[in-house]
mmCIF file of the N, C-alpha and C atoms, coordinates in Angstrom:
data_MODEL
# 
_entry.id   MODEL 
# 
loop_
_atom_site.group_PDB 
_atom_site.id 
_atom_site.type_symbol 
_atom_site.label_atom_id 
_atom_site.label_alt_id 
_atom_site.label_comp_id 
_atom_site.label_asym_id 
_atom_site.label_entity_id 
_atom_site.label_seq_id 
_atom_site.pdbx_PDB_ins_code 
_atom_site.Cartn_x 
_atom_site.Cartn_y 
_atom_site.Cartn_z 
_atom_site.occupancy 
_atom_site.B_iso_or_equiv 
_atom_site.pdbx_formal_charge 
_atom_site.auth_seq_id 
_atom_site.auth_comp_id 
_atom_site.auth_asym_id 
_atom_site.auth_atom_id 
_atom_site.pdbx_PDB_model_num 
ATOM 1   N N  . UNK A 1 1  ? 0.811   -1.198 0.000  1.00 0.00 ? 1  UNK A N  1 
ATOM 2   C CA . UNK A 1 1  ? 0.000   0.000  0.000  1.00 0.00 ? 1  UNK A CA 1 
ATOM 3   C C  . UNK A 1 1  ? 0.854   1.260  0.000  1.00 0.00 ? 1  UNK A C  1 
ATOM 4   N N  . UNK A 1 2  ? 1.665   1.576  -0.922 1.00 0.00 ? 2  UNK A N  1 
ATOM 5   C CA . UNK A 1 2  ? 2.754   2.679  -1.113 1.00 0.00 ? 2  UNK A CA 1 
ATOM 6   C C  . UNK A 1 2  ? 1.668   4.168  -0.875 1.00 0.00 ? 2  UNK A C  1 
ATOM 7   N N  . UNK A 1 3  ? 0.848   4.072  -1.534 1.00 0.00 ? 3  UNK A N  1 
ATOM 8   C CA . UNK A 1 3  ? -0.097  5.077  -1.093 1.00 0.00 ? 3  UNK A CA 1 
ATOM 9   C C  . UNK A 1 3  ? -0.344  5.924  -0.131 1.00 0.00 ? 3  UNK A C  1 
ATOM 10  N N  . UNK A 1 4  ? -0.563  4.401  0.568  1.00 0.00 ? 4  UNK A N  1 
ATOM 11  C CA . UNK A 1 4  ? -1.470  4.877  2.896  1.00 0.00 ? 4  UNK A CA 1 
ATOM 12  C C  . UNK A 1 4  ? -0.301  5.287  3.175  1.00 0.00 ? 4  UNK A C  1 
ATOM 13  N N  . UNK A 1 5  ? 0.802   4.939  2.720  1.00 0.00 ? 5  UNK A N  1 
ATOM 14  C CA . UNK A 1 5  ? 2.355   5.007  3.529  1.00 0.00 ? 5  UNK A CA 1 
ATOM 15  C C  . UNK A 1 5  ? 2.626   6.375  3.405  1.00 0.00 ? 5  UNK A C  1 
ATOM 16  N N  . UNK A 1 6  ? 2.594   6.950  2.213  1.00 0.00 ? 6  UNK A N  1 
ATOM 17  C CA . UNK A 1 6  ? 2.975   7.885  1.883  1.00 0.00 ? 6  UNK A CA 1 
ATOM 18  C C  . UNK A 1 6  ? 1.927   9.345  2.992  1.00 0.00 ? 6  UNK A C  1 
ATOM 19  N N  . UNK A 1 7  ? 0.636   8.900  2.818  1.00 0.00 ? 7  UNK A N  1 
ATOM 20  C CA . UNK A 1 7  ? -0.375  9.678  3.371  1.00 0.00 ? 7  UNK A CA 1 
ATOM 21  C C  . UNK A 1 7  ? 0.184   9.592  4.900  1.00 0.00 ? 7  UNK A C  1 
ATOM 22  N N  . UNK A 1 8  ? 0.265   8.460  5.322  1.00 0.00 ? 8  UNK A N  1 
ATOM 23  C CA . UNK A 1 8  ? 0.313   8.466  6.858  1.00 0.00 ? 8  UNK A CA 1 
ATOM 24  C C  . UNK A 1 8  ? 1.558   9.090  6.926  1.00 0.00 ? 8  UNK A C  1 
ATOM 25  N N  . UNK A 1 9  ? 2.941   9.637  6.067  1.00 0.00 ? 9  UNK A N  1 
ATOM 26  C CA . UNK A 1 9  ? 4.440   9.853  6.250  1.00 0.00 ? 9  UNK A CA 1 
ATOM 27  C C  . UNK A 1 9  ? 3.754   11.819 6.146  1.00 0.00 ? 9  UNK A C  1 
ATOM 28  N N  . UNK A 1 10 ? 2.929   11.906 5.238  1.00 0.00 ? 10 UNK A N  1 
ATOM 29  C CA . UNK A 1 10 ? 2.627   13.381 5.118  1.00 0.00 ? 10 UNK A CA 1 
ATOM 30  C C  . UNK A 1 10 ? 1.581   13.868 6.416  1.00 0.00 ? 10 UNK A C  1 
ATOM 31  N N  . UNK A 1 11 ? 0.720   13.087 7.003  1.00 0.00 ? 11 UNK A N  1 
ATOM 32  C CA . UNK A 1 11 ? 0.335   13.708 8.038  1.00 0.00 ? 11 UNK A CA 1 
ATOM 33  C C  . UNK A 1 11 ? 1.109   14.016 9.220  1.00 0.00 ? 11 UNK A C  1 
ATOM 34  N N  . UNK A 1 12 ? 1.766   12.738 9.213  1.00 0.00 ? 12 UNK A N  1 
ATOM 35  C CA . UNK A 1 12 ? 3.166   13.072 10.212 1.00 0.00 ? 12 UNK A CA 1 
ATOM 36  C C  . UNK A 1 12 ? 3.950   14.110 10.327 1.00 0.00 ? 12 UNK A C  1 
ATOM 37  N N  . UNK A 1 13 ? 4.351   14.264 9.500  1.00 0.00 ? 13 UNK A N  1 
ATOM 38  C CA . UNK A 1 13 ? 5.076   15.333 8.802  1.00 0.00 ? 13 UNK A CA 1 
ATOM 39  C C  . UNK A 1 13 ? 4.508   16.439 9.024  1.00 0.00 ? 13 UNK A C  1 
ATOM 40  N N  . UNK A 1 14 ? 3.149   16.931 8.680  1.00 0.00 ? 14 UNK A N  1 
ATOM 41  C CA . UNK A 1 14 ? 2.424   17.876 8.361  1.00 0.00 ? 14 UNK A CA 1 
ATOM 42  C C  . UNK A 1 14 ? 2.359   17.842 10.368 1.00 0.00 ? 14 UNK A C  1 
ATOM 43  N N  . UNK A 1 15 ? 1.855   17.340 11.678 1.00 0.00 ? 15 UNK A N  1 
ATOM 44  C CA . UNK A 1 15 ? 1.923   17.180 12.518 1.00 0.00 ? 15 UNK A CA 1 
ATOM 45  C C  . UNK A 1 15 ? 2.768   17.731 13.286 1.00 0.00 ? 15 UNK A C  1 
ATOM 46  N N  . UNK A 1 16 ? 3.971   17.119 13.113 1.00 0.00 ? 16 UNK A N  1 
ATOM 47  C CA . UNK A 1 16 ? 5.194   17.053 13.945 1.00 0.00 ? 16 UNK A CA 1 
ATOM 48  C C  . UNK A 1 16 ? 5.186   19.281 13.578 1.00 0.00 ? 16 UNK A C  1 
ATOM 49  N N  . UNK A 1 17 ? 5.308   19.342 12.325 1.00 0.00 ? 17 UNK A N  1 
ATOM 50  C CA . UNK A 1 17 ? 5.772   21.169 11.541 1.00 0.00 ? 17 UNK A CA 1 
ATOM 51  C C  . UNK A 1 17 ? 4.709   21.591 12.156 1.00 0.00 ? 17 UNK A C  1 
ATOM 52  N N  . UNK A 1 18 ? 3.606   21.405 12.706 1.00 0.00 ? 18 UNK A N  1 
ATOM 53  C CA . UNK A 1 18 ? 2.213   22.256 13.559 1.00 0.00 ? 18 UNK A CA 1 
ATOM 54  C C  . UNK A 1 18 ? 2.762   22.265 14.886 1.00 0.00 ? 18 UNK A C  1 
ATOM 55  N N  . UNK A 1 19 ? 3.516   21.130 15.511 1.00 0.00 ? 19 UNK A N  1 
ATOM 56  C CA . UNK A 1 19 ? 4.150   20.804 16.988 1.00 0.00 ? 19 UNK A CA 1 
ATOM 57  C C  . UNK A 1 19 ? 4.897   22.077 17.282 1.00 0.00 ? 19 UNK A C  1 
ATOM 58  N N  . UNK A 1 20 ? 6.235   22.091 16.372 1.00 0.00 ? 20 UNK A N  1 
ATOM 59  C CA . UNK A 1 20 ? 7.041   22.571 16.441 1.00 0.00 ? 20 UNK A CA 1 
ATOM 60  C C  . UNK A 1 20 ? 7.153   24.270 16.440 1.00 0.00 ? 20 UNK A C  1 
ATOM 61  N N  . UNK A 1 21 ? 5.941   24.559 15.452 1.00 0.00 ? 21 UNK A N  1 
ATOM 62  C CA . UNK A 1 21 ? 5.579   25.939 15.628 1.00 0.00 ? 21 UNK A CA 1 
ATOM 63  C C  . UNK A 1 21 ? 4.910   26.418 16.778 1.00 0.00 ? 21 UNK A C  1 
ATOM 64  N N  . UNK A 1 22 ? 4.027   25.055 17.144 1.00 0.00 ? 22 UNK A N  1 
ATOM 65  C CA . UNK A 1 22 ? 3.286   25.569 18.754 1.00 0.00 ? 22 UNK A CA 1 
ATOM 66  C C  . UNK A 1 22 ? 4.216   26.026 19.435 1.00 0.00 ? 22 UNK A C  1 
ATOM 67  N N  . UNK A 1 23 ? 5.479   24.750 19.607 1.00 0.00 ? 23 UNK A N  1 
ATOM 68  C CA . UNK A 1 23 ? 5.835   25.246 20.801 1.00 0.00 ? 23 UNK A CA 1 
ATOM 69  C C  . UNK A 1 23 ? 7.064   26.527 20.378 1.00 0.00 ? 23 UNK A C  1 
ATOM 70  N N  . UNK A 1 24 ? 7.297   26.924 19.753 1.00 0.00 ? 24 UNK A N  1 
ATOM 71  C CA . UNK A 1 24 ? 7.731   28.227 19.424 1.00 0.00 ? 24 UNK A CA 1 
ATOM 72  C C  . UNK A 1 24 ? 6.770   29.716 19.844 1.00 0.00 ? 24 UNK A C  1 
ATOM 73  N N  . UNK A 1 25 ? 5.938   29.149 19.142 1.00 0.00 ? 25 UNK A N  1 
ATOM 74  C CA . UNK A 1 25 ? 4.677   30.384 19.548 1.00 0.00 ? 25 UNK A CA 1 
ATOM 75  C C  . UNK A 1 25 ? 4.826   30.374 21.174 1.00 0.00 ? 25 UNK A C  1 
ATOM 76  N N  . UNK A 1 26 ? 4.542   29.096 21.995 1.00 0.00 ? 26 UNK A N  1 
ATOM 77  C CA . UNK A 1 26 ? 4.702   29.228 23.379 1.00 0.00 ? 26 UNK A CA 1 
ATOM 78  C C  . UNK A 1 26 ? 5.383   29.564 24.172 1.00 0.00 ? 26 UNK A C  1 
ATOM 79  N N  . UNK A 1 27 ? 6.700   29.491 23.660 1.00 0.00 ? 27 UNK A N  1 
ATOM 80  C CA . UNK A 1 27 ? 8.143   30.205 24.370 1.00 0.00 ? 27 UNK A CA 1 
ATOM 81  C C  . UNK A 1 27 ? 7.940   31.567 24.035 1.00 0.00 ? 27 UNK A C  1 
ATOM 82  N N  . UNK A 1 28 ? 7.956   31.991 22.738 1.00 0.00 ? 28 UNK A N  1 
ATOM 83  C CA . UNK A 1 28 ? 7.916   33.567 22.565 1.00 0.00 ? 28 UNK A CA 1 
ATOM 84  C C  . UNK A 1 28 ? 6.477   34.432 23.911 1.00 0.00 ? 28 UNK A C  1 
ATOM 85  N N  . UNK A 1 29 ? 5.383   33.165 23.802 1.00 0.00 ? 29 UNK A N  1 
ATOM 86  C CA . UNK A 1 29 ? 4.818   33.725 24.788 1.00 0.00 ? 29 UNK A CA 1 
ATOM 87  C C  . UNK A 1 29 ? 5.498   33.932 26.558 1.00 0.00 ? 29 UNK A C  1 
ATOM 88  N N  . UNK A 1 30 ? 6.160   32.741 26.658 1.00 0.00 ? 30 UNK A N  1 
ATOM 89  C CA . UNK A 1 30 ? 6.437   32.897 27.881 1.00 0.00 ? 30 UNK A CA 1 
ATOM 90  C C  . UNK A 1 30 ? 8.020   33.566 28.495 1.00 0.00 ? 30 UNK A C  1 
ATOM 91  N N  . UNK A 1 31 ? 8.232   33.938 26.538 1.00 0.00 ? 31 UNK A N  1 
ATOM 92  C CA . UNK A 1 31 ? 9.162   34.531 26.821 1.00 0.00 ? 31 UNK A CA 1 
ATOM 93  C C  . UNK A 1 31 ? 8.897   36.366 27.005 1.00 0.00 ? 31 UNK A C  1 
ATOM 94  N N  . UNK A 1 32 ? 7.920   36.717 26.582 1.00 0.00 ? 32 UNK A N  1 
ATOM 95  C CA . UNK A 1 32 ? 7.127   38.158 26.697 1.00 0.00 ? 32 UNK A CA 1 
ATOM 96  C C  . UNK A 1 32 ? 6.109   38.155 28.078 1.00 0.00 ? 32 UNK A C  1 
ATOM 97  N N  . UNK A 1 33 ? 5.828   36.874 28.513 1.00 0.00 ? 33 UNK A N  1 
ATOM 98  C CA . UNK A 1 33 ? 5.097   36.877 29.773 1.00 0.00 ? 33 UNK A CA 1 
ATOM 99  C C  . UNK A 1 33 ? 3.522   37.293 29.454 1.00 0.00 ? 33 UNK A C  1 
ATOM 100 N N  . UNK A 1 34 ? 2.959   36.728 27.909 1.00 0.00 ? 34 UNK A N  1 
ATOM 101 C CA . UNK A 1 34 ? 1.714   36.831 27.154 1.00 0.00 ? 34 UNK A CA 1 
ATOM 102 C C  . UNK A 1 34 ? 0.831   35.870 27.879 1.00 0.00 ? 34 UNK A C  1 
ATOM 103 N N  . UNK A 1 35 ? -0.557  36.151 28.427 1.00 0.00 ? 35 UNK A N  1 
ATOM 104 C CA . UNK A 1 35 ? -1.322  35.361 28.923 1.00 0.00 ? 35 UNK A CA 1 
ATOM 105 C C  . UNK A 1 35 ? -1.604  34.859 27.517 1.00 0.00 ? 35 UNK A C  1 
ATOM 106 N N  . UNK A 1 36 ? -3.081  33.230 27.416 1.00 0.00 ? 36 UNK A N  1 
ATOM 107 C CA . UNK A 1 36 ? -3.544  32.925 26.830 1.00 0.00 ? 36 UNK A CA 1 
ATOM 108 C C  . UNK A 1 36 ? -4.393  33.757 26.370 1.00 0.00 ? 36 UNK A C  1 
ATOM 109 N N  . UNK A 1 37 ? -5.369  34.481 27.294 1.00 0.00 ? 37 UNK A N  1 
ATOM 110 C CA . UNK A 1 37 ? -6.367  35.826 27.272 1.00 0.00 ? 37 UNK A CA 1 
ATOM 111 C C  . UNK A 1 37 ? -6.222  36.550 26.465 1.00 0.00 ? 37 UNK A C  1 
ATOM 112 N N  . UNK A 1 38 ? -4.640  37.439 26.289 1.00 0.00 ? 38 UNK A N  1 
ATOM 113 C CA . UNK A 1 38 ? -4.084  38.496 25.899 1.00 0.00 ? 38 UNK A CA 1 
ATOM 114 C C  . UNK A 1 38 ? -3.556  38.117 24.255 1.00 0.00 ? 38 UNK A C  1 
ATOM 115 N N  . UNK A 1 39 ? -3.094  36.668 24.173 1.00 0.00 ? 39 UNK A N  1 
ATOM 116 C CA . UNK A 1 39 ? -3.074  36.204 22.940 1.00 0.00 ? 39 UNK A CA 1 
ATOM 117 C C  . UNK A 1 39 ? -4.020  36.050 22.237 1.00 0.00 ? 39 UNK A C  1 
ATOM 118 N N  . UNK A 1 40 ? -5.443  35.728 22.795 1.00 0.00 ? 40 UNK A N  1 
ATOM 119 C CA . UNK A 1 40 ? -6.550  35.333 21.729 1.00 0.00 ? 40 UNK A CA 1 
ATOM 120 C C  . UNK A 1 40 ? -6.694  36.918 21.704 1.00 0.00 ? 40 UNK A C  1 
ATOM 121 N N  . UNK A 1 41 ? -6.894  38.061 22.572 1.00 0.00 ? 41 UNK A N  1 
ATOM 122 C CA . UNK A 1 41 ? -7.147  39.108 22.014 1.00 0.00 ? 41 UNK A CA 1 
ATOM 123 C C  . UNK A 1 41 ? -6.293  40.095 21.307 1.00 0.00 ? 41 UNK A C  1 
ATOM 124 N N  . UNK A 1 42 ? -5.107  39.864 20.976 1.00 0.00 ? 42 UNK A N  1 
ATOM 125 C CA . UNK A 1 42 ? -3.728  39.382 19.882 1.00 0.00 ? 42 UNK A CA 1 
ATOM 126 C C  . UNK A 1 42 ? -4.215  39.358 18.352 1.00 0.00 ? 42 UNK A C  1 
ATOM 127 N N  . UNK A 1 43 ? -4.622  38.018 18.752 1.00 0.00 ? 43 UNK A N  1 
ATOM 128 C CA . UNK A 1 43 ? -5.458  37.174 16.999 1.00 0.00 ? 43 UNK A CA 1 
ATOM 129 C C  . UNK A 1 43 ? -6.589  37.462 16.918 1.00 0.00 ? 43 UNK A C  1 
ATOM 130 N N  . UNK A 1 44 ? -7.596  38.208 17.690 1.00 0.00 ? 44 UNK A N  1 
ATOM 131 C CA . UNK A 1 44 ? -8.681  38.429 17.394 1.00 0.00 ? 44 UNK A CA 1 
ATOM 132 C C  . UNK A 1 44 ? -9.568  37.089 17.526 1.00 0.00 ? 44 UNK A C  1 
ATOM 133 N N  . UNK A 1 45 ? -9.508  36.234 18.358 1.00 0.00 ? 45 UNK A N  1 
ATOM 134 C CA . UNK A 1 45 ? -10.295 34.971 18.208 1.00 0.00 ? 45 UNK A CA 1 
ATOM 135 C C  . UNK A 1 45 ? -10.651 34.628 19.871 1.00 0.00 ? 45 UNK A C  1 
ATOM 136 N N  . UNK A 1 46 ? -11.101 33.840 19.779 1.00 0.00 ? 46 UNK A N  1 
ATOM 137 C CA . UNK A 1 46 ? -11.254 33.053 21.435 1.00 0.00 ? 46 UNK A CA 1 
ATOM 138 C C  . UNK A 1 46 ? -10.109 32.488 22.247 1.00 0.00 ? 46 UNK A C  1 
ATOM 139 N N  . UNK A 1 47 ? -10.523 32.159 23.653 1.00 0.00 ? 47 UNK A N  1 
ATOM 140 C CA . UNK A 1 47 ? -9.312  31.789 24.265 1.00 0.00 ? 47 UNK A CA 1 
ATOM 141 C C  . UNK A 1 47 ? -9.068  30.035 23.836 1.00 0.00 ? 47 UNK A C  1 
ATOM 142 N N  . UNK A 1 48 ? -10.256 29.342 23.926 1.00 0.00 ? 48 UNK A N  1 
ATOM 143 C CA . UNK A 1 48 ? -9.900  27.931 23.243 1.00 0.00 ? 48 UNK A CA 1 
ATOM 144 C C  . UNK A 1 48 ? -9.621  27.732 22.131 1.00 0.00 ? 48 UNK A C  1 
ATOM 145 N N  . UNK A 1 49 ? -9.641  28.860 21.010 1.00 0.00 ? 49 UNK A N  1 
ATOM 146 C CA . UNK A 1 49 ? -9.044  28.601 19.659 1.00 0.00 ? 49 UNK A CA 1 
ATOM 147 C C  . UNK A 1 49 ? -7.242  28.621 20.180 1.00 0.00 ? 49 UNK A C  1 
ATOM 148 N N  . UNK A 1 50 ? -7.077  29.316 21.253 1.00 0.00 ? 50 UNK A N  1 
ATOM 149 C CA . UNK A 1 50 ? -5.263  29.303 21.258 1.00 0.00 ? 50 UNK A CA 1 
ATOM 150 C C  . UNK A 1 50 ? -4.873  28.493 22.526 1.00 0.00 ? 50 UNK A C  1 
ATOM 151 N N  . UNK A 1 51 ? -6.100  27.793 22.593 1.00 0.00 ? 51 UNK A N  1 
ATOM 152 C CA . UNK A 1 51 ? -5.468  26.473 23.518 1.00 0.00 ? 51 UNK A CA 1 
ATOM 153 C C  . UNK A 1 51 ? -5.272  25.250 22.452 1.00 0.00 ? 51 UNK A C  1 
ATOM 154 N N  . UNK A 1 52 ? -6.068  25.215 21.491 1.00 0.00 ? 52 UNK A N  1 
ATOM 155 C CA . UNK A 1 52 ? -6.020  24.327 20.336 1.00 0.00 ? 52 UNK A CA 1 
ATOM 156 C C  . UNK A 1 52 ? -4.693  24.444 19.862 1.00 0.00 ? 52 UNK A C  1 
ATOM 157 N N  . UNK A 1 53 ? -4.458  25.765 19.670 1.00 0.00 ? 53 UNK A N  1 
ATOM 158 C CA . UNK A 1 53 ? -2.806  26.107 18.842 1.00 0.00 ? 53 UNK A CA 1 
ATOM 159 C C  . UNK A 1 53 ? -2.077  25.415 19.197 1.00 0.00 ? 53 UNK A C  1 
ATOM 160 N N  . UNK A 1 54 ? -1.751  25.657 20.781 1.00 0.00 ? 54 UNK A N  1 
ATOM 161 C CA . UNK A 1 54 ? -0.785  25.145 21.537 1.00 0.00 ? 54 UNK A CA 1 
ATOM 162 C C  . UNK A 1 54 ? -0.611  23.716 22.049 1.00 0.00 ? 54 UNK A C  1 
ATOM 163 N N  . UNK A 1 55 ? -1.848  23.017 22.082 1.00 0.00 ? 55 UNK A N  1 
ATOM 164 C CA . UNK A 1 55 ? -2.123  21.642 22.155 1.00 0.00 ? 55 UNK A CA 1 
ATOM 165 C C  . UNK A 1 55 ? -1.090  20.984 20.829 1.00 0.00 ? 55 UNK A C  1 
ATOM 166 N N  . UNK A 1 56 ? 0.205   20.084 21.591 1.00 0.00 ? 56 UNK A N  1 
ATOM 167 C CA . UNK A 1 56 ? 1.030   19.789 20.351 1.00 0.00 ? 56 UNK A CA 1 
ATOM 168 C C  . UNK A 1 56 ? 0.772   18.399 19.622 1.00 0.00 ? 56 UNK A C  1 
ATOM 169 N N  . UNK A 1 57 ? -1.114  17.878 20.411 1.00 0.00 ? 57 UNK A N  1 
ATOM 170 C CA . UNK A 1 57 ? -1.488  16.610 19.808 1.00 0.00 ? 57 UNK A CA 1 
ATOM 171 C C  . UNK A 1 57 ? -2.835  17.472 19.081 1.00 0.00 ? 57 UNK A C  1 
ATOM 172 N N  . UNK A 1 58 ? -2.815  18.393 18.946 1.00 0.00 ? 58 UNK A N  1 
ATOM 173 C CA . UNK A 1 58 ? -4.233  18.949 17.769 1.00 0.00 ? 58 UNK A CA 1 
ATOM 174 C C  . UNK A 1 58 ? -3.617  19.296 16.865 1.00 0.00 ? 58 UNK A C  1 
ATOM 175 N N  . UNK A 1 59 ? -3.822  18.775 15.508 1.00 0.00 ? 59 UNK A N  1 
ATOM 176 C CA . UNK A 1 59 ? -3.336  18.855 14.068 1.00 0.00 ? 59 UNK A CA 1 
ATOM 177 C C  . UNK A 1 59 ? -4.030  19.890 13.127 1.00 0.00 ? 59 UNK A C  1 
ATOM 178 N N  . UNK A 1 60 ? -5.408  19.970 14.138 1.00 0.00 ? 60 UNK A N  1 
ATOM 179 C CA . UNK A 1 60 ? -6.501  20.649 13.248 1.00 0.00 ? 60 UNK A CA 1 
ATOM 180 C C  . UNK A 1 60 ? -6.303  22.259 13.455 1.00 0.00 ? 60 UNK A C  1 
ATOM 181 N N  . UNK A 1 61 ? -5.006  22.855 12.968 1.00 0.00 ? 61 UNK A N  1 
ATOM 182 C CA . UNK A 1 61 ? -4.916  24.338 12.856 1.00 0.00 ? 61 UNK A CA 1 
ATOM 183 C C  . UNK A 1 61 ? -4.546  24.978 11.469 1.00 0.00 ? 61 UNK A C  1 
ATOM 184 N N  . UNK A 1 62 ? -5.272  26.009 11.496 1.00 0.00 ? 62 UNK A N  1 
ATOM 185 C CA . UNK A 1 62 ? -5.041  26.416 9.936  1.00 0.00 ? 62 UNK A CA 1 
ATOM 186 C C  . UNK A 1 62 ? -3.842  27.089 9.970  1.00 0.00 ? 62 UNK A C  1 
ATOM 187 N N  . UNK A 1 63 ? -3.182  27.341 8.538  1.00 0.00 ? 63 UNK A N  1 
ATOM 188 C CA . UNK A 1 63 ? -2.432  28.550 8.426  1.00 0.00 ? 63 UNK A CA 1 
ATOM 189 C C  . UNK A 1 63 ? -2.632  29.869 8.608  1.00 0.00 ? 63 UNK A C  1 
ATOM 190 N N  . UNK A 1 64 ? -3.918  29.879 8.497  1.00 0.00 ? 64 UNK A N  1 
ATOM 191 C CA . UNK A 1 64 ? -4.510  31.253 8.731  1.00 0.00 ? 64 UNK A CA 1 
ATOM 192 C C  . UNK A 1 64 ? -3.927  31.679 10.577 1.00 0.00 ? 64 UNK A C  1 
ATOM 193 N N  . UNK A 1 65 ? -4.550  30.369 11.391 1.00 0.00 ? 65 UNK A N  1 
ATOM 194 C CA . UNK A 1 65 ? -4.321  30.198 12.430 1.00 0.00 ? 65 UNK A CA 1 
ATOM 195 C C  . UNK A 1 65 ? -3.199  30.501 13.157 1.00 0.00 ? 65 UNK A C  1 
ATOM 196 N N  . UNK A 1 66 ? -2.260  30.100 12.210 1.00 0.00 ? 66 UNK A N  1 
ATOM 197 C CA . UNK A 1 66 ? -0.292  29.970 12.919 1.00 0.00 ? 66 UNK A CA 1 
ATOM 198 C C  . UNK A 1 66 ? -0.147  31.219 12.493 1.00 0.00 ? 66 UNK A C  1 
ATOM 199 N N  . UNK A 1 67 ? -0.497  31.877 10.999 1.00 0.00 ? 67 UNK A N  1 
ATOM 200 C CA . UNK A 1 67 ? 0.234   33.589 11.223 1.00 0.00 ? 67 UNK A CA 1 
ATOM 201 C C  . UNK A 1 67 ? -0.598  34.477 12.318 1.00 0.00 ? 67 UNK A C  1 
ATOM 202 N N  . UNK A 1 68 ? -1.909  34.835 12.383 1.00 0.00 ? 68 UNK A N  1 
ATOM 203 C CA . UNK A 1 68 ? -2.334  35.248 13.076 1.00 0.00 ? 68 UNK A CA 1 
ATOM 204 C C  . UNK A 1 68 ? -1.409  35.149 14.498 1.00 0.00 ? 68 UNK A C  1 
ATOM 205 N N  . UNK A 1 69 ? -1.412  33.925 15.013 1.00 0.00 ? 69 UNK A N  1 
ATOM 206 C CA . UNK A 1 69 ? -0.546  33.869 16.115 1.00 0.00 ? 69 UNK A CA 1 
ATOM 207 C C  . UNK A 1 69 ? 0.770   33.908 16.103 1.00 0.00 ? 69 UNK A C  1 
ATOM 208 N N  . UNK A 1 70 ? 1.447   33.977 15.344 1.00 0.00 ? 70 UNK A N  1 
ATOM 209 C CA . UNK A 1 70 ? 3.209   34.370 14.628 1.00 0.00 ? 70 UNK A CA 1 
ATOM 210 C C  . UNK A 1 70 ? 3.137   35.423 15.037 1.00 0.00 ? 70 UNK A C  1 
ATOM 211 N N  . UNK A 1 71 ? 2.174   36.285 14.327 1.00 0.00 ? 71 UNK A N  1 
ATOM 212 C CA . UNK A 1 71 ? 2.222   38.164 13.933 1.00 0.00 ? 71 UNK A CA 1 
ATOM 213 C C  . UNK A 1 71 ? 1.736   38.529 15.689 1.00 0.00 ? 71 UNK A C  1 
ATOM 214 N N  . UNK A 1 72 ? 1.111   37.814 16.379 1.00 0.00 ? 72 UNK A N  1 
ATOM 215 C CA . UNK A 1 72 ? 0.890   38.020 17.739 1.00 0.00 ? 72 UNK A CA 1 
ATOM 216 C C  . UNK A 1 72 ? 2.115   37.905 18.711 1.00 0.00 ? 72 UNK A C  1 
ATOM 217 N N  . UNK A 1 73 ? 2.769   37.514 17.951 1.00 0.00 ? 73 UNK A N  1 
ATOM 218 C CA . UNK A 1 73 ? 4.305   37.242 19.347 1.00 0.00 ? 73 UNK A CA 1 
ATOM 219 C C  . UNK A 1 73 ? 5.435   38.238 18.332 1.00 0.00 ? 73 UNK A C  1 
ATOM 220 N N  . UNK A 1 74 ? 5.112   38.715 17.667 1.00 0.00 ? 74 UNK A N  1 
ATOM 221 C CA . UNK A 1 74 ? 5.973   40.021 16.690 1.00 0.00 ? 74 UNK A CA 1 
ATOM 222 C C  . UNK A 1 74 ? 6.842   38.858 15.941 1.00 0.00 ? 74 UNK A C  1 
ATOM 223 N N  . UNK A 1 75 ? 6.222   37.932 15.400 1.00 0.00 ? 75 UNK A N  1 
ATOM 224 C CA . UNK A 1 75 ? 6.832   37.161 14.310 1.00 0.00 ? 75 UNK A CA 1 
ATOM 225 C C  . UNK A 1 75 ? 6.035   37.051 13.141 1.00 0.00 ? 75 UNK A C  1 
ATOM 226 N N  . UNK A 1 76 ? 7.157   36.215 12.072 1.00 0.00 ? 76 UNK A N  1 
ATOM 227 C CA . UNK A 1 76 ? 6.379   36.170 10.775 1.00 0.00 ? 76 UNK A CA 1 
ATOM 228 C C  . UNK A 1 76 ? 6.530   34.086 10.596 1.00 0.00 ? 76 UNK A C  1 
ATOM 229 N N  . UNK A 1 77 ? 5.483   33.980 10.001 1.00 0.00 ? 77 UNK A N  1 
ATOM 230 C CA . UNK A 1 77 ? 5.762   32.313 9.729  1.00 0.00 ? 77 UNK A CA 1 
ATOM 231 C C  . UNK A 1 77 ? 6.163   31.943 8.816  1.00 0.00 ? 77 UNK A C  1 
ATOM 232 N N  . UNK A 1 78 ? 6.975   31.367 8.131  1.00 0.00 ? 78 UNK A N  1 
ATOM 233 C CA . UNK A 1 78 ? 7.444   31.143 6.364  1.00 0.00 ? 78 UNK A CA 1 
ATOM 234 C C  . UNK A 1 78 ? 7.191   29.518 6.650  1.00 0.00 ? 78 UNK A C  1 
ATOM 235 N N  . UNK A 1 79 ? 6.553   29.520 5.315  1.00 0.00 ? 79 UNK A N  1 
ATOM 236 C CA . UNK A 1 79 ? 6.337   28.081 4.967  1.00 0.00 ? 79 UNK A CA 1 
ATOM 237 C C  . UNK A 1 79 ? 7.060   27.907 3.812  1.00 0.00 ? 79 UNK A C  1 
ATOM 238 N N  . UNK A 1 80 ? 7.807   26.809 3.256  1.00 0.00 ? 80 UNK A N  1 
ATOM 239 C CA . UNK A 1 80 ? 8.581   26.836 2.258  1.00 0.00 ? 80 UNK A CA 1 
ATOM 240 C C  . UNK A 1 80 ? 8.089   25.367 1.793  1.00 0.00 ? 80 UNK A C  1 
ATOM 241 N N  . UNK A 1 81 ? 8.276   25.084 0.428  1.00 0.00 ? 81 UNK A N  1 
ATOM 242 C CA . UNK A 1 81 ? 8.190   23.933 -0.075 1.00 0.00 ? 81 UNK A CA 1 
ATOM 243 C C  . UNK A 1 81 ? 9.224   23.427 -0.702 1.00 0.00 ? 81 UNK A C  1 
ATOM 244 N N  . UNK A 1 82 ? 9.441   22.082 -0.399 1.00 0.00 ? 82 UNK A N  1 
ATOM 245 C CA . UNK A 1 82 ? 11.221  21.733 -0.633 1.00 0.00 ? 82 UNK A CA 1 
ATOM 246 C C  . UNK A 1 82 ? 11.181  20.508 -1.004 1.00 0.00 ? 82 UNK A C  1 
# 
């Protein structure tokens, strides 16, 4: 099934690069001393949309999602394809 393999290697993938930005976003927060509160009102969204962010087993975040919260900790997100 070269297929499933491939799918299950890209969600992974796609996973682990959502992880890794969380926990970036989370240091910059706790490196500015940013409540959760102060971040959703940051991104303009709710406080459980940026508990989702940060949750590094929820996959289900958009891109829309990660810049919004990038541009909230005075960063930018680059996605590159390689």
């Amino acid at each position: 099934f070269p297929g499933v393999r491939d799918k299950i290697a890209a969600d992974a993938e796609a996973a682990a690069a959502k992880s890794v930005v969380a926990y970036q976003i989370a240091q910059e927060m706790r490196r500015t001393r940013l409540t959760k509160s102060e971040m959703a009102k940051r991104m303009r969204t709710s406080r459980p949309v940026v508990d989702r962010l940060l949750d590094p087993k929820n996959p289900s975040v958009t891109l829309s999602t990660l810049e919004r919260a990038a541009s909230a900790v005075g960063k930018r997100l680059k996605v590159e394809l390689i």
